[in-house]
N, C-alpha and C positions, 0 to 999 in steps of 0.2 A: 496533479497526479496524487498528490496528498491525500486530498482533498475525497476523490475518489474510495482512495484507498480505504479513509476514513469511514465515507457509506458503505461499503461494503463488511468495513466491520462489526457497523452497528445495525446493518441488515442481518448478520452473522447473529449475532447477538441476540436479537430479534428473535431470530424464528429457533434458534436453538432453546429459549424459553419457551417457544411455545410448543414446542416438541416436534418440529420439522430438522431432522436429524441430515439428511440428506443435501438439501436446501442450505443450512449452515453450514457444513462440511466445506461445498462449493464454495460459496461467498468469503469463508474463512482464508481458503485455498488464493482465491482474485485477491482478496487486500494483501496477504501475506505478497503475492509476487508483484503488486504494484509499490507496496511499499518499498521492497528490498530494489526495483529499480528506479522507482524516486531516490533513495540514497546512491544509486550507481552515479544518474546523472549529477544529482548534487555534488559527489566526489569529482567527478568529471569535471564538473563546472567550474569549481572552488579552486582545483588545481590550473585551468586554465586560469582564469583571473589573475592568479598567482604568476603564472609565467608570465603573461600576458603585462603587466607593470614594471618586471622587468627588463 
């Protein structure tokens, strides 16, 4: 999901240089909300393991 996230940013990135204003907005928009729920699961995750040992 990172990972993801990642392309999108740098597709963001991308076309915001090249002057597709639109197009970046969007792509900006996907990695920001993949991101923040890759950190949900990973809090998720983290906490389980944590319980999960003891």
């Amino acid at each position: 999901m990172l990972y993801w996230a990642l392309i999108f940013f740098i597709v963001a990135v991308v076309a915001g240089v090249l002057g597709f204003g639109g197009i970046s907005s969007a792509t900006a928009g996907i990695a920001q909300i993949l991101f923040f729920l890759f950190l949900v699961v990973f809090v998720v995750s983290l906490i389980m393991g944590l319980v999960r040992r003891r």
